[in-house]
C-alpha atoms as one frame of an Amber mdcrd trajectory, in Angstrom:
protein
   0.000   0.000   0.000   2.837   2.112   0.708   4.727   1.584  -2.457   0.844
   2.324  -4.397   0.749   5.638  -2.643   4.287   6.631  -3.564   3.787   5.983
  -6.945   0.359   7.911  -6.997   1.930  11.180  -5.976   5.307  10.885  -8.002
   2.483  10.641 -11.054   0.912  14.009  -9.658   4.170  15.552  -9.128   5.012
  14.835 -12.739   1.461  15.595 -13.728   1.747  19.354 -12.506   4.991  22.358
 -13.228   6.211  23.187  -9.942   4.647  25.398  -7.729   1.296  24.279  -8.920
   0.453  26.966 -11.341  -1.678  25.873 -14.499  -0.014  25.778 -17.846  -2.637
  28.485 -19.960  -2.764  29.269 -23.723  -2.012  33.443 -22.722   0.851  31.592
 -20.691   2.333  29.822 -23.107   1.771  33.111 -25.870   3.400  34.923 -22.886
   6.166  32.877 -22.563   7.041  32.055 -26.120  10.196  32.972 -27.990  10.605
  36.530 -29.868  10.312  34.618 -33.274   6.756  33.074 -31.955   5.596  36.335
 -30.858   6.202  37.977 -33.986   4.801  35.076 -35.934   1.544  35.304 -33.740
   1.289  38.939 -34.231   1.618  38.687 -38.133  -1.240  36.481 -37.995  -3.598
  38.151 -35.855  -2.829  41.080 -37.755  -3.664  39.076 -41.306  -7.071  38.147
 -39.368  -7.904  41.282 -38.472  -7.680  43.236 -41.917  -9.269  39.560 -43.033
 -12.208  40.089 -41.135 -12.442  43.913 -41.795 -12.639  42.813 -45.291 -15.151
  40.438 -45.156 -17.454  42.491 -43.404 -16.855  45.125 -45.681 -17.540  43.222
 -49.076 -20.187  41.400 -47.246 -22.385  44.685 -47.027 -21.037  45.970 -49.970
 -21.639  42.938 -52.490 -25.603  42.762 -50.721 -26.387  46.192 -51.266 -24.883
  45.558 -55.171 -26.960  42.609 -55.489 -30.211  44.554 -54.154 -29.781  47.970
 -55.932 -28.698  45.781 -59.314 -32.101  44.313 -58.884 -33.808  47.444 -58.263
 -32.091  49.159 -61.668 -33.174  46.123 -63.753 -36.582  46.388 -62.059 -37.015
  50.097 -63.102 -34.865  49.568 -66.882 -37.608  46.976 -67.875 -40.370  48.363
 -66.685 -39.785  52.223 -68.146 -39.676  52.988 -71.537 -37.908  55.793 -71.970
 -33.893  56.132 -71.285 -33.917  59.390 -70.008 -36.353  57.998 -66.386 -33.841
  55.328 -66.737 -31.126  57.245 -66.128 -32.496  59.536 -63.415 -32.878  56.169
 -61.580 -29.330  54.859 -61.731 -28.227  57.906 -60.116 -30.032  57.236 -56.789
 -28.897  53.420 -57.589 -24.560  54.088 -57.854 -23.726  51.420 -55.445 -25.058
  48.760 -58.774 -22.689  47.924 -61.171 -25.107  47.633 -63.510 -26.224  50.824
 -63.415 -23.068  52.215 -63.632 -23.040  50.189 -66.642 -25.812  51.770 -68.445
 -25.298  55.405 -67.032 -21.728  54.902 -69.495 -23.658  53.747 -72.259 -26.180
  56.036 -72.229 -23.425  59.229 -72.045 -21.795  57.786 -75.210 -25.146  57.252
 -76.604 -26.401  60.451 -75.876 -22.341  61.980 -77.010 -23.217  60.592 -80.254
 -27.020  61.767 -81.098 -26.046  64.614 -80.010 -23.348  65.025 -82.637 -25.074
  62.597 -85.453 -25.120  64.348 -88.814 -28.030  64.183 -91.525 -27.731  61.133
 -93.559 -25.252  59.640 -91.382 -24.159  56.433 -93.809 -24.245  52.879 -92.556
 -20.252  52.645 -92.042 -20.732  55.997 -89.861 -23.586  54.157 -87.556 -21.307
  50.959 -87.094 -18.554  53.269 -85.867 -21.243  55.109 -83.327 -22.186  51.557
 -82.199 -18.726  50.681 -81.325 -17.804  53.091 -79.422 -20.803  52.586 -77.191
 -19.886  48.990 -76.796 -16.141  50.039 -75.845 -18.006  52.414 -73.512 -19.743
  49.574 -71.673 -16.724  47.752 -72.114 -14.574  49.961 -69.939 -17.621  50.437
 -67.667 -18.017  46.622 -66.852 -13.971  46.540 -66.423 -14.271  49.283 -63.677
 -17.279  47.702 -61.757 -15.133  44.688 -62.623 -12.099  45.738 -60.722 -14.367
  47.294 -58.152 -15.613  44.179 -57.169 -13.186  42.291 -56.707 -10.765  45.049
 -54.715  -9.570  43.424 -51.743 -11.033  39.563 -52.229  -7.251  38.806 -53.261
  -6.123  39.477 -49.698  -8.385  36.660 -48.406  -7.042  34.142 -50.647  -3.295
  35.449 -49.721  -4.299  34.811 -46.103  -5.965  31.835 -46.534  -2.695  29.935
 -48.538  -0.303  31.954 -46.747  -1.640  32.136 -43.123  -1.463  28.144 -42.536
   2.711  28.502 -43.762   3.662  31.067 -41.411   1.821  29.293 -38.337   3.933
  26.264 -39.767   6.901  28.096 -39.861   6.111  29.096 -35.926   5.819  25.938
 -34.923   8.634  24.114 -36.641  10.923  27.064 -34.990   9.203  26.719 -31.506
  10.052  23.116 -31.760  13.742  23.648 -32.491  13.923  26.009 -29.563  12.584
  22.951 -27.462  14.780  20.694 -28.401  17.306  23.173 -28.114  16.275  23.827
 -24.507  16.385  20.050 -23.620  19.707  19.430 -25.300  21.227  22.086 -22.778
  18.980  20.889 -19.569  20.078  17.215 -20.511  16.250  15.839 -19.381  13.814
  14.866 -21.964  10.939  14.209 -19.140   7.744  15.538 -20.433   7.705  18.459
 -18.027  10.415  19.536 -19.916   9.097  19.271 -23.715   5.230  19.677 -22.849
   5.456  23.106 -22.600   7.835  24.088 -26.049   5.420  21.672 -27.887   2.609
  23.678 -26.921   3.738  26.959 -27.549   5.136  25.665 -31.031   1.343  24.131
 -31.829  -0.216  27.538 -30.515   1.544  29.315 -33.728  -0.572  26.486 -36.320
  -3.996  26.785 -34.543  -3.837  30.243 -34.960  -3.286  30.156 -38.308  -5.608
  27.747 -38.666  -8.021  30.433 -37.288  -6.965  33.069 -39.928  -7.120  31.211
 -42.859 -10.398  28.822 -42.667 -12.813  32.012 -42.410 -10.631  33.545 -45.225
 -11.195  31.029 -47.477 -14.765  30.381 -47.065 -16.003  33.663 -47.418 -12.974
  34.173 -50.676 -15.135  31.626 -52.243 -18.307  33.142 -51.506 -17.203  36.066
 -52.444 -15.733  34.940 -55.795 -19.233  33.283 -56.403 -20.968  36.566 -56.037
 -18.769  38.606 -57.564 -19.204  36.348 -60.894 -22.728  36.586 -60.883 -22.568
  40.612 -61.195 -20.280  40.471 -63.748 -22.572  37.808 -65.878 -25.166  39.970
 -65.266 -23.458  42.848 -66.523 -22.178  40.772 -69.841 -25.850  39.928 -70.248
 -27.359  43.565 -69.751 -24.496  45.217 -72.115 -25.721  43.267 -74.398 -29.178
  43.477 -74.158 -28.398  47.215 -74.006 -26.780  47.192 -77.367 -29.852  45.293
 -78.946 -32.211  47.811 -77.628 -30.084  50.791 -79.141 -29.459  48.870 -82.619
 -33.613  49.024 -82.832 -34.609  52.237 -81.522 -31.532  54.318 -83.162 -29.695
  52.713 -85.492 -32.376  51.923 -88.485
């Protein structure tokens, strides 16, 4: 019985650090190298602006979708260009309307300017410069759209590598630190393991939320720009009937 209760406590002993304070995740943060600290800041600063932008193109890509449906609401249902265009100015955040509002400048550039007997090379001409015109429109919205997305998918590839590259130095420092203690008991590489493993979970944590909403953003942002395609050139249709007989 005696030998059962020595064993039991030299189990404990091992069990706890000395002193009988609690091994914490802040502890271990707290404790870590300079090399782990900076590796843990980088990626808690990568989440931060990560989560800053998906909030930000979160809003930004509903109110798109909803004024986008709004515009095509009001272009289908009015029948004259010039209501049209009065309602894609209270509509700027759609790209789509900001799509027609450069087609209908060029359009309205080039009636303005039309000459008396204009021949059919001269309205071809006219015509292609109002598709260039929502060509460079639906490049802009384009680019709009997809501003800041690529840091997500930098984070998400990059973010699990650098928490990698924390732990693979945390764990050289522990082995270090055991080669110059001479004991490899587990009190002695428990706590370097740890802090090295902190370094992955965390990046862990900055990239999976980066790549899920990359993706969903991706997905949205490619239905926009189809719906632009698609309204440029139902756009163009609509002008080749009603001004270019």
């Amino acid at each position: 019985m005696d030998s059962m209760t020595y064993s039991f406590v030299s189990l404990v002993t091992l069990a706890a650090p000395a002193g009988g304070t609690e091994i914490s995740i802040m502890k271990l943060i707290a404790d870590a190298s300079p090399v782990v600290k900076a590796v843990l800041l980088l990626l808690v600063l990568m989440s931060v602006v990560s989560w800053y932008i998906i909030a930000f193109k979160f809003i930004a890509l509903k109110r798109a979708n909803r004024e986008s449906e709004l515009f095509l609401e009001a272009f289908w249902q009015s029948k004259q260009l010039d209501q049209i265009y009065q309602t894609s100015e209270k509509l700027k955040r759609s790209p789509i309307s900001q799509v027609f509002r450069a087609g209908y400048i060029e359009l309205t550039k080039l009636r303005t300017g039309a000459r008396a007997g204009e021949t059919m090379h001269g309205q071809l001409g006219d015509l292609e410069n109002i598709e260039r015109a929502l060509s460079r429109a639906q490049n802009s919205e384009r680019v709009h759209l997809e501003s800041m997305v690529p840091w997500l998918a930098t984070t998400a590839s990059a973010a699990p590598f650098v928490g990698l590259f924390g732990t693979v130095w945390g764990i050289m420092a522990s082995f270090i630190n055991i080669a110059a203690k001479g004991d490899a008991s587990l009190l002695t590489v428990a706590p370097g393991i740890a802090e090295a493993l902190v370094a992955t979970a965390i990046g862990l944590v900055a990239a999976i939320p980066a790549v899920i909403f990359y993706n969903h953003f991706v997905a949205k942002t490619r239905v926009l720009e189809s719906d632009m395609e698609n309204f440029s050139n139902d756009f163009l249709n609509i002008v080749k009937r009603h001004f270019f007989k």
